[in-house]
Structures are given as C-alpha cells and as structure tokens.
C-alpha positions, 0 to 999 in steps of 0.5 A: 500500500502507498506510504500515505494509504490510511486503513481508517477512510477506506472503512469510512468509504464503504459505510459512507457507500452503503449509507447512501444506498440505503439513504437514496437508492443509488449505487456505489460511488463510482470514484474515489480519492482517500487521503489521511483523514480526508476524502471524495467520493463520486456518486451517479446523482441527479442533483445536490442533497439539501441541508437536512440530508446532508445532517441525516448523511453524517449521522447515519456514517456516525452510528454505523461506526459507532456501534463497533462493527467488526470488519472482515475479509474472505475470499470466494469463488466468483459464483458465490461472489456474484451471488453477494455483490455486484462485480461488474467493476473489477478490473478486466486482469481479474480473471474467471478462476480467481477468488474473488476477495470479500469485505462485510463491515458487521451487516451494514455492507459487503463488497468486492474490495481488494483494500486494507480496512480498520479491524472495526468501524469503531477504530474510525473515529468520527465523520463530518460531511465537510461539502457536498456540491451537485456537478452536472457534467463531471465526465461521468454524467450529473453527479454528487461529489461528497468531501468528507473528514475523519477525526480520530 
C-alpha cells in the first residue's frame, strides 16, 4: 500500500457507500480519492442533497461506526461472489478462476474490495460531511461529489 494509504477512510468509504444506498437508492460511488483523514467520493446523482440530508448523511456514517462493527475479509469463488455483490467493476486482469476477495463491515455492507480496512468501524473515529456540491457534467454524467473528514 502507498506510504500515505490510511486503513481508517477506506472503512469510512464503504459505510459512507452503503449509507447512501440505503439513504437514496443509488449505487456505489463510482470514484474515489482517500487521503489521511480526508476524502471524495463520486456518486451517479441527479442533483445536490439539501441541508437536512446532508445532517441525516453524517449521522447515519456516525452510528454505523459507532456501534463497533467488526470488519472482515474472505475470499470466494466468483459464483458465490456474484451471488453477494455486484462485480461488474473489477478490473478486466481479474480473471474467471480467481477468488474473488470479500469485505462485510458487521451487516451494514459487503463488497468486492481488494483494500486494507480498520479491524472495526469503531477504530474510525468520527465523520463530518465537510461539502457536498451537485456537478452536472463531471465526465461521468450529473453527479454528487461528497468531501468528507475523519477525526480520530
């Protein structure tokens, strides 16, 4: 892993993914840049979020990592992986025969990740949402780009 890679926002990302699943219905970002203690996120949105859901966004990550969900990692065969998570972005070099390596953060989340996470979502600290912008055309389609901080 890069010199600056921080296990703690990994983990914050896959919460922050599964909170907005659960919140709006949408997928999975679709890019991510994770620096120590801060990071962006890339959603498939049509529009900004209001104030109250940005609040509802940040408080939702907090309680998931507060309840100390652990995070775990194990490997499958592709027919069971594809049964769990959507597969459709792994990388092409990731052939038929090879096992496809799984993170569950307690049952708030589970995907294909290849990523170093924090043993529990309690190791994280807190989360703050610090913006969040709606850009029309950003390449990708209308998207959401959510910058967010993690405090130990």
């Amino acid at each position: 892993m890069a010199k600056d890679y921080d296990p703690h926002m990994h983990t914050a990302e896959h919460v922050l993914n599964q909170t907005m699943i659960r919140l709006f219905g949408c997928g999975r970002c679709y890019t991510s840049h994770l620096n120590p203690g801060k990071g962006r996120c890339d959603f498939s949105f049509d529009r900004d979020l209001t104030a109250e859901e940005a609040v509802a966004v940040e408080a939702t990550v907090n309680e998931v990592l507060a309840q100390n969900f652990p995070v775990q990692e194990r490997e499958l065969p592709r027919r069971e992986a594809e049964k769990l998570v959507n597969l459709s972005k792994l990388p092409a070099s990731v052939g038929p025969e090879t096992p496809i390596r799984i993170v569950t953060v307690g049952e708030y989340d589970v995907c294909a990740c290849s990523g170093e996470h924090a043993a529990a979502t309690g190791e994280v600290g807190s989360f703050h949402l610090a913006s969040h912008d709606f850009v029309p055309d950003a390449g990708k389609g209308p998207t959401l780009r959510l910058r967010f901080k993690v405090e130990k």
